[in-house]
Every structure is written in C-alpha cells, then in structure tokens.
C-alpha positions, 0 to 999 in steps of 0.5 A: 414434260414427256410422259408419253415415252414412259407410258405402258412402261414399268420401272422398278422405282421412280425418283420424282422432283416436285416444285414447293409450288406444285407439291402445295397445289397437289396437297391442297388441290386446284379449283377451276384448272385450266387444260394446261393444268389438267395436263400436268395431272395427268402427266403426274397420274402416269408417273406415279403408277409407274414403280413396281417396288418404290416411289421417292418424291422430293420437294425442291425448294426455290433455290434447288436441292 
C-alpha cells in the first residue's frame, strides 16, 4: 500500500504476496476500473520493476499460507 517509498529504488530481489482474488483479476483482467483499482495497478506496476535479479510471487489463498 506504500509504493511510493520504494519507488526509484532497486533491490536485488522482491517476494511479492498476491490474494487468490487479485492474482485471478490480474490474469484475467478488469474491465471499467475504478481510481482505486487503477491505483493498485500502478502500485503493482512499480513493484515488479523493481528486482534486478528475481521476482518470487506467491498466491495465498483465503485461509494464508
């Protein structure tokens, strides 16, 4: 929910914990997104160009890891 305070940075790798429910929105996509959305795109655009060398994601599901 930060993004801001890793933006401009590098890191070597990044460990990214993803939702079941936003990973199937990302993979399928989201017609007419509202600003909010919107702004967790661009929050997740930033994150993953972030890793020099790796980019792990993990898809927890409803009851956690």
């Amino acid at each position: 929910s930060n993004y801001q305070a890793i933006r401009g940075v590098e890191y070597q790798e990044v460990f990214l914990f993803i939702s079941q429910k936003y990973w199937g929105e990302i993979l399928t996509g989201i017609e007419g997104a509202s600003p909010q959305q919107w702004k967790k795109l661009t929050c997740l655009h930033t994150i993953l160009t972030r890793p020099k060398d790796g980019l792990t994601i993990f898809v927890v599901g409803e009851s956690g890891i």
